[in-house]
N, C-alpha and C positions, 0 to 999 in steps of 0.2 A: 504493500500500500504506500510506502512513504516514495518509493522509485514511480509509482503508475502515473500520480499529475494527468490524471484524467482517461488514461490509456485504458481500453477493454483487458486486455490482456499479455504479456511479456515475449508473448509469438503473434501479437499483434497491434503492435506501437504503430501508432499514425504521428506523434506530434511528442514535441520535448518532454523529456525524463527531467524529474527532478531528486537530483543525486546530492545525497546528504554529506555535510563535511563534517561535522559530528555525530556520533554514535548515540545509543540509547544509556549510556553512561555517559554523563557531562564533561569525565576527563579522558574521554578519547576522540581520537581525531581521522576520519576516513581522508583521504585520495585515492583519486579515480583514474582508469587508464583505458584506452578503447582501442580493440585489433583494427577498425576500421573508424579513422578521424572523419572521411568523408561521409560517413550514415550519420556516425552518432559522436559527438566531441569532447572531450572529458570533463566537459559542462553540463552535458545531458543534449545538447541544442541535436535537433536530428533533422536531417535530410533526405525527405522519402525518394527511393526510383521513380524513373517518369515513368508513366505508362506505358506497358509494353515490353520494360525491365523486370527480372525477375525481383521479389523480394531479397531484401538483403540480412546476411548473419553476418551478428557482432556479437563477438564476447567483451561486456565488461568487466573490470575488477578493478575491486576495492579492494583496498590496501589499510589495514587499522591498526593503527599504533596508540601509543599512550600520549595524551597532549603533553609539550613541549618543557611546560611548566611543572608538570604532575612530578611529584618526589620519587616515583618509581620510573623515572622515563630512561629509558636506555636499559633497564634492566627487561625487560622482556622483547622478544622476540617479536617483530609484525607476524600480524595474520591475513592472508587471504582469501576472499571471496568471489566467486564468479557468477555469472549472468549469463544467460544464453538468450540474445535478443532477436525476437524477427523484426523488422521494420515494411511493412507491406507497402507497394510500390502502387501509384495513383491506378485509381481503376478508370474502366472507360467511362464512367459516367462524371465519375469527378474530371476527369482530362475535358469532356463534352462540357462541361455547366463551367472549370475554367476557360478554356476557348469564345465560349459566348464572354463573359466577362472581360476578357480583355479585348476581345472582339468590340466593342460596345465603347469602352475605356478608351480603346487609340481613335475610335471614329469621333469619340466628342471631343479627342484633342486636336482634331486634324485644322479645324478654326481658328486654334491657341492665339489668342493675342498675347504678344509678352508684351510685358512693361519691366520701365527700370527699376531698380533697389527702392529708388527713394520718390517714385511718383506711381500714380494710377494711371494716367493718357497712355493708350496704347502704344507702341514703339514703331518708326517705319524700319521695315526688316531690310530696307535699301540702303540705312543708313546710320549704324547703331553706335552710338556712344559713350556709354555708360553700361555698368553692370546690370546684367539682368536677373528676374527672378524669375524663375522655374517653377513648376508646378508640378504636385504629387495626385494631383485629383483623380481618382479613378471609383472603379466599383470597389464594394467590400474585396476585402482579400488579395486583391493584385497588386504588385508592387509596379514601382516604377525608376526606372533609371534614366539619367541622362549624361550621354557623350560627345565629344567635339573633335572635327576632323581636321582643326586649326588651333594654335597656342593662340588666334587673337581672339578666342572667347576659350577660357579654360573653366569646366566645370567643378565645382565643391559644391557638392549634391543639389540645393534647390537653388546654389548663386553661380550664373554667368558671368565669369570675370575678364571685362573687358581689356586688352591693351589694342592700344590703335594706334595703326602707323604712323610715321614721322613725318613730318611739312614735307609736301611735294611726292610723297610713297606712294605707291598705287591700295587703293584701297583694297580691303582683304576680304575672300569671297570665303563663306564657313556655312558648315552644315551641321547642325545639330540634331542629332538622331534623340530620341525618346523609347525608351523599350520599356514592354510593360508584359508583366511574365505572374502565371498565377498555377502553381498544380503541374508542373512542368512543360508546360505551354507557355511559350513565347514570340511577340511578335514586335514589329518597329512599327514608326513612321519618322520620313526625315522635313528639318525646316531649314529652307533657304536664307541665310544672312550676310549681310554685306556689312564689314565694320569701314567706318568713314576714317580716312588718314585726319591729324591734326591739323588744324590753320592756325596762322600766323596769329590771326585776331584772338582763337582761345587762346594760347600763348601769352597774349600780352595780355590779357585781361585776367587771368590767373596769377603774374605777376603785380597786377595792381592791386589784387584781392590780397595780396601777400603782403605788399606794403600795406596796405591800409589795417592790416592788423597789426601789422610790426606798430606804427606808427601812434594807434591806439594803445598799447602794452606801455604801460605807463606804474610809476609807485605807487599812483591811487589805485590799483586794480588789485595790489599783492600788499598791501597797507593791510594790518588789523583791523 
C-alpha cells in the first residue's frame, strides 16, 4: 500500500510509485535503485510504453539501513528488498482518446497570436522585437513543448528570448515548432517569425533612457 499511490496492482502500474525514504521505524532510512531508469526512476516517476510496446519489467530495490544519526548506525549490516514491477504500456483506446486530445490542442493553436513579455497587443510575426510568451494551453492531460530553429528566439519553456540582429544585419527568419504529446502520441505545428535587425534610432534612444537615469540617481534617492 505505501508503494501503490493509487496503482490497481504491482503487475499493473499505470502512473508514479511512491517510494518511501523512511521505514516503519522512524530510525531507519530506505534508498531506492531501478534495473530500468527509463520505466520507473528511483523516484518512483514512471514512464508507461507507447502503445503497441510491450509492457515493461522492472525490478526495484530498497536498500535499509539504520539512519545516519541512530547510535547503532554502522553497526549493522543493510538489508535488501525487491519488487517485481509490470508497468503496462498505453492501450489503444487511451492512444485513440490521447490523439483526439492533442489533435484538438494543436488545431486551436494553429491561430496563436503571440505577444511580448510585457504587453497584451498581439505581435506582427514579420517583425518581432522583444521576448515572447509562449503558451501551455491545451486539453487536460497533454503537454506541450516549444522549440526554435534559430538562436534569435531561444526558448526557456513558456519565454521566447529574443536577440536581434545588428544595425544594417539582415533580419533573421525563425521557426518555432510547438509539440504537444499526450499517452505516447505526438504531434507538431510550426510558426513563421521574422526577428527585425536593430536601428540606429533604438540605439540612441536606449542611450538616452540611460542617461536620463544616470542623471536622475542622485543623494536624495539613496539618503535615509
Amino acid at each position: 500500500a505505501q508503494l501503490a499511490n493509487g496503482n490497481e496492482a504491482i503487475d499493473k502500474v499505470t502512473q508514479s510509485l511512491r517510494l518511501p525514504t523512511m521505514g516503519s521505524e522512524w530510525y531507519s532510512d530506505i534508498a531506492w535503485s531501478s534495473d530500468n531508469e527509463a520505466v520507473i526512476s528511483k523516484y518512483g516517476t514512471v514512464k508507461r510504453p507507447a502503445y503497441g510496446e510491450p509492457n515493461a519489467q522492472v525490478k526495484l530495490t530498497a536498500t535499509i539501513t539504520l539512519a545516519s544519526w541512530s547510535s547503532a548506525a554502522g553497526t549493522a549490516t543493510p538489508v535488501t528488498k525487491d519488487f517485481d514491477v509490470t508497468v503496462l504500456a498505453y492501450s489503444e483506446q487511451e492512444y485513440n482518446e490521447a490523439k483526439t486530445k492533442v489533435e484538438n490542442s494543436l488545431t486551436a493553436l494553429e491561430n496563436y497570436e503571440f505577444t511580448y513579455i510585457d504587453a497584451e497587443e498581439p505581435v506582427d510575426p514579420g517583425a518581432v522585437k522583444f521576448d515572447l510568451r509562449l503558451t501551455s494551453n491545451a486539453e487536460a492531460g497533454v503537454d506541450v513543448a516549444w522549440s526554435s530553429n534559430d538562436s534569435a528566439v531561444a526558448v526557456n519553456y513558456l519565454r521566447g528570448k529574443v536577440s536581434r540582429p545588428g544595425i544594417g544585419e539582415q533580419a533573421r527568419p525563425v521557426t518555432l515548432t510547438v509539440t504537444a504529446s499526450m499517452a505516447g502520441y505526438a504531434d507538431t505545428r510550426e510558426f513563421q517569425l521574422t526577428v527585425a535587425p536593430l536601428t540606429q534610432a533604438e540605439v540612441e534612444q536606449e542611450a538616452e533612457d540611460l542617461r536620463r537615469v544616470y542623471d536622475a540617481l542622485g543623494f536624495d534617492t539613496i539618503k535615509k
